[in-house]
Residue, then its C-alpha position, 0 to 999 in steps of 0.5 A: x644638289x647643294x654642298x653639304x656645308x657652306x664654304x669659300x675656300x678649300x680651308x673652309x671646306x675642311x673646317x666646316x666638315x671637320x666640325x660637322x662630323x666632330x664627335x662623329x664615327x662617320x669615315x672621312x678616309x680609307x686605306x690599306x695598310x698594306x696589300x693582305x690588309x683589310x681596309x682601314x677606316x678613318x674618321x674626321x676627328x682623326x683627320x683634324x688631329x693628324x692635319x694639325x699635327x702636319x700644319x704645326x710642323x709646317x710652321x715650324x719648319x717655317x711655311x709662310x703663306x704663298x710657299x710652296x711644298x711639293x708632293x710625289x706620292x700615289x694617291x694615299x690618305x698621307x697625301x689628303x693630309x698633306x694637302x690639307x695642311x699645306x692649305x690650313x696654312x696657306x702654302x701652295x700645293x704643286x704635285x708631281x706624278x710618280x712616273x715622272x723621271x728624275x729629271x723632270x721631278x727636278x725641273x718641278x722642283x726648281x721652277x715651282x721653287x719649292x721649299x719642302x718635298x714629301x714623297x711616297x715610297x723608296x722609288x720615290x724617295x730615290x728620285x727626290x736624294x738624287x735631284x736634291x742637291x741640283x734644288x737650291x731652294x729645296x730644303x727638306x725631304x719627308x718620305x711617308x715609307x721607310x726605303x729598302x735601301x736604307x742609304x736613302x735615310x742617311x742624308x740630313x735632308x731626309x725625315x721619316x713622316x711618322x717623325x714630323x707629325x709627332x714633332x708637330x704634334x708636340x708643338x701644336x698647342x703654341x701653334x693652333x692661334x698661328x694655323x687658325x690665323x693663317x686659315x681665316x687669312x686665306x682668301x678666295x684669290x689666292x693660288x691654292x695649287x700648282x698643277x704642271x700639265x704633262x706636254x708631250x713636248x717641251x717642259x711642263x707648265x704650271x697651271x695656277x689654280x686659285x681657291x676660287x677656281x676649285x670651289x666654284x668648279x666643286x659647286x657646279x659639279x654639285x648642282x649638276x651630280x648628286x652626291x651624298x653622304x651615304x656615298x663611297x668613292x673608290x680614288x685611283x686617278x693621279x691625286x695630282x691631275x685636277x679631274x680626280x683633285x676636284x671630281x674625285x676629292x673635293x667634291x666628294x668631300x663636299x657631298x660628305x662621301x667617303x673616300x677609298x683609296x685603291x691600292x694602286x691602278x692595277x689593282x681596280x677590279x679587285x678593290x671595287x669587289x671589296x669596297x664596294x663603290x658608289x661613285x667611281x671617276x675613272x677614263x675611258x681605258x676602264x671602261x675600254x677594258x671592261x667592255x672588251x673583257x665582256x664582249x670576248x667572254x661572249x663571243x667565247x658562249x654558246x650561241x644560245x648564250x650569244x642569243x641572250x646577251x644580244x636580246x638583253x642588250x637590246x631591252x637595256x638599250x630601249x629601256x635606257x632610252x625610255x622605253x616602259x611597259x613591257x620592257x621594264x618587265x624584260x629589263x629585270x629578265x635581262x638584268x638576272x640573266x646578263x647584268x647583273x653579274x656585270x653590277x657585281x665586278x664592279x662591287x654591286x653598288x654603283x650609282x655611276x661612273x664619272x667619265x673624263x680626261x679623254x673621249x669615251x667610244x660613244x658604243x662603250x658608253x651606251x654598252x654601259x648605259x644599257x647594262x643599268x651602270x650610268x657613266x656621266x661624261x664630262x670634259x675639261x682641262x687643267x687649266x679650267x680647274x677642271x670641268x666646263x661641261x658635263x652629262x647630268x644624271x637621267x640626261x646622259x647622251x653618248x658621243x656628247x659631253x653634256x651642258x655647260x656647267x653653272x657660272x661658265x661660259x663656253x664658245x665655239x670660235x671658227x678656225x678659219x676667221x677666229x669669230x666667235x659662231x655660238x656660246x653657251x652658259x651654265x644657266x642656259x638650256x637651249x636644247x636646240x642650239x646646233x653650231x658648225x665646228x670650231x675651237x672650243x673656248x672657256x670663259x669662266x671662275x674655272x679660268x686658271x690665274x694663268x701659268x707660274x712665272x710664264x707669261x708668255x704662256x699664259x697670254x697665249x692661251x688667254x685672250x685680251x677677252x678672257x677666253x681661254x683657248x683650249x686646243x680642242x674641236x668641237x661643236x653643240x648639238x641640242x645644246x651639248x658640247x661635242x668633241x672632235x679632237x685636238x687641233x694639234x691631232x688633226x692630220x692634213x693628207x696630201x690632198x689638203x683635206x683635215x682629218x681627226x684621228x680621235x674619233x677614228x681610234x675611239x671607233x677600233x676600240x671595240x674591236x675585240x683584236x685591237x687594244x690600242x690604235x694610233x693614226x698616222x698619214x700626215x701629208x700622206x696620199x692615204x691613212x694608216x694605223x699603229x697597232x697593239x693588239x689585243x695580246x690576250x685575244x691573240x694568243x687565243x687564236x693562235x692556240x686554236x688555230x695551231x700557230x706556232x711561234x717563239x715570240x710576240x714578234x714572230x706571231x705578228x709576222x704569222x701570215x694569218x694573223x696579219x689576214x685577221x688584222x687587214x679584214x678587221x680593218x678594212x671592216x671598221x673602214x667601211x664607217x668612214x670617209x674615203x679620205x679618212x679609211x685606214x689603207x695599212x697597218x703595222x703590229x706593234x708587239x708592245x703595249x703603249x703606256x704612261x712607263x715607256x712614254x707613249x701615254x701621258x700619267x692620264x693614259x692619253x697618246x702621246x703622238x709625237x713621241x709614238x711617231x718618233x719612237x716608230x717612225x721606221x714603221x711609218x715610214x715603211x708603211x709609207x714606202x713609195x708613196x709619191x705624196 
């Protein structure tokens, strides 16, 4: 579907809406003041006036065009703000993510040199006085919520937010010319943002992402996904990853859909029930959740009750797959007796979900298909801007990522000779193009500029040819991308065989034992597993079954328990390869996350850093094997 207003860069995009809507009570934004609040609604018209009042104080400041300002902030309608003013006149956005140390804030801050840096709360604001003075470029600090400690407010350097927008909005008329001027300035070729990826090694590399790369990934979601003005998007991913920044902002924008902000990731469930979400761009962990929520409540029912969601997730899935007549009737049974009630936790209005970010369990997938809630997988980097494939609405196939998005190409290069062995591009549709695996590559107006002052990098992942290298396996099946790992996962055991440990997680994950899984075995004779189990789950069978124990560390030590992990695992192995089946485990009585560093801000593993935080239980896995 074509974009609601007509526009080449992201200046025109917000131009463009702000006069489609002049005068209008349509809601551009909404937030939470505060946690007991009820969501406040903003329109377009406000949106101009506060974005105005922000790029009037940016010129003031002195923010010429090509500068950068930097933002630390959970999503919020600030940061909308703020990153439209910084592109009204012509500045380059570089986003931090709030778990990020103070240490990596500051090396952001100095290798992006930016001039400005706004942040979100006193946590925040923390981070930014105690790496500040190590910045020489930096000049000035705006933090959107006044600090509990109030010696963070003491410095110079540090201005209130509400402050620089009524100094702006003093100045505002002088300078209104001066931002309409730098506005039209702005050309499709020129850096829009800075988007440090978070590597799981080394510093972070800024991706530079061109106008012309968001607009033309923003467009081609269009022609792909529907959305509307009569849609409502519930925001929660990180603002500063580009799948949320072009799927969940831009391109909601551009559809006119009204964004809600959630009051925080922990806080999901709760704001679906009161926003009530049209659209909803999440990862795979959402729906890891859910699914493991639902198939635990069940296994906790009767058997009449297990005999009746058995039935109707089995009429779900025919009358997903087209089945008519007689099913349909059965689907609107199964819907009143089983689905719908999962409809109304996720707020009863639903168009789809959008996938990305990382692989969706194709069972998860087709579980949520069946219940009636479509999930269109999509697949990208940051560095693509950041969509080069995605399942279209009614096309869905799980385990696949769909077709290749309008305007880009996408290739599949053999690992063992570098030759290109089959290509796709957005216009084409030949639903029977299969090829054998290989990396996937990306040719495209998605390709990044390349990476700030980082040649090297950037020579490295773009070839002389202008295909991008992205890391990742895959192959086409009738004319889909699918994915099967990272080339940096794959484990090679001491038989030389290669093995993807992707797919191997993703099938544990509807375990209803298992929360999160990590394959080890490299140059090893055989496969094993780190473990986090499902706390909840546990704890439930050690109350049933009278286990007694005085931590989570002496439950996973309990005999039983370790016979329920060993017969759950040897169960899911009887699925794979004998080289790939998991032949020990080890529990690990903490969840990994994005705070204690084993998951990157996007909740994917970081494997190195789980290896070596856990390499005393590799290697006592491990112990005596002659590999």
């Amino acid at each position: 579907m074509p974009t609601l207003v007509a526009f080449e860069t992201l200046t025109d995009l917000y131009q463009n809406l702000t006069q489609k809507y002049e005068n209008s009570p349509k809601t551009a934004f909404a937030f939470k003041p505060s946690p007991n609040d009820e969501y406040k609604t903003v329109t377009w018209d406000q949106v101009k006036e506060d974005v105005n009042s922000l790029a009037s104080y940016l010129i003031d400041f002195g923010i010429e065009k090509g500068d950068r300002v930097a933002i630390l902030s959970e999503n919020r309608y600030e940061w909308a703000i703020v990153d439209l003013a910084i592109q009204m006149v012509g500045g380059i956005n570089v986003s931090l993510y709030t778990t990020l140390p103070p240490k990596q804030c500051e090396f952001i801050l100095k290798d992006s040199e930016a001039k400005l840096f706004f942040v979100s709360t006193g946590i925040q604001l923390k981070k930014a006085v105690e790496v500040f003075d190590s910045c020489s470029d930096l000049k000035h600090v705006v933090a959107f919520d006044k600090p509990k400690v109030k010696k963070y407010l003491d410095h110079d350097y540090v201005t209130m937010f509400k402050a620089v927008c009524e100094a702006g909005s003093k100045s505002e008329k002088v300078n209104l010319d001066k931002i309409k001027k730098r506005a039209l300035d702005i050309s499709p070729e020129d850096v829009a943002t800075l988007i440090y990826t978070s590597g799981t090694t080394g510093n972070p590399k800024g991706a530079m992402l061109t106008q012309r790369n968001i607009v033309s990934n923003v467009k081609a979601a269009h022609d792909a996904i529907y959305i509307t003005e009569e849609d409502r998007c519930l925001s929660f991913l990180p603002l500063c990853h580009s799948f949320e920044r072009t799927g969940g902002y831009y391109a909601m924008m551009a559809g006119g859909a009204e964004i809600y902000y959630a009051e925080s990731v922990d806080t999901v469930a709760k704001n679906m029930l009161e926003v009530h979400p049209s659209i909803v761009v999440s990862v795979p962990r959402l729906f890891e959740k859910i699914y493991n929520l639902v198939m635990n409540n069940v296994k906790e029912g009767s058997a009449i009750q297990q005999t009746i969601f058995e039935w109707a997730l089995d009429i779900g899935k025919r009358h997903w797959q087209g089945e008519r007549g007689l099913v349909s009737v059965q689907k609107k049974i199964a819907d009143k007796l089983v689905f719908d009630k999962l409809k109304q936790r996720t707020g009863g209005n639903i168009r789809f979900f959008v996938s990305g970010g990382a692989a969706l369990p194709s069972e998860i997938g087709a579980f949520f298909m069946s219940a009636g809630l479509n999930i269109l997988e999509g697949y990208g980097l940051t560095e693509t801007s950041p969509v080069m494939c995605c399942n279209r609405y009614g096309e869905e196939v799980m385990g696949t990522v769909g077709k290749v998005i309008n305007g880009v190409t996408v290739a599949i290069q053999r690992l063992e000779d570098s030759e290109i062995i089959a290509q796709l591009s957005g216009e084409d549709y030949p639903s029977d193009l299969t090829s054998e695996e290989g990396e996937i590559l990306n040719r495209g107006p998605n390709t990044m500029k390349g990476y700030w002052k980082n040649e090297e990098a950037t020579k490295e992942m773009i070839d002389e040819d202008g295909w991008l290298h992205t890391g990742d396996v895959g192959k086409f099946e009738n004319g889909r991308l699918k994915i099967t790992d990272r080339i940096k996962h794959m484990i090679v055991n001491a038989g030389g065989k290669n093995i993807y440990p992707g797919p191997i997680e993703d099938m544990f994950k509807t375990s209803q034992w298992i929360d999160q899984l990590v394959v080890v075995g490299e140059k090893r004779s055989y496969m094993a597993a780190l473990i986090v189990p499902a706390f909840e789950a546990l704890e439930k069978y050690a109350k049933e079954n009278s286990i007694e124990y005085s931590d989570m560390e002496d439950l996973l030590k309990n005999e039983s328990v370790q016979t329920l992990y060993n017969k759950e695992i040897r169960s899911f192995s009887k699925e794979l390869a004998s080289h790939e089946k998991l032949r020990d485990f080890r529990l690990i009585p903490n969840e990994f996350t994005v705070e204690t560093g084993e998951l990157t801000p996007t909740l994917k593993v970081k494997r190195r850093i789980i290896e070596d935080k856990y390499g005393h239980l590799i290697e006592d896995i491990f112990e005596g094997d002659e590999a």
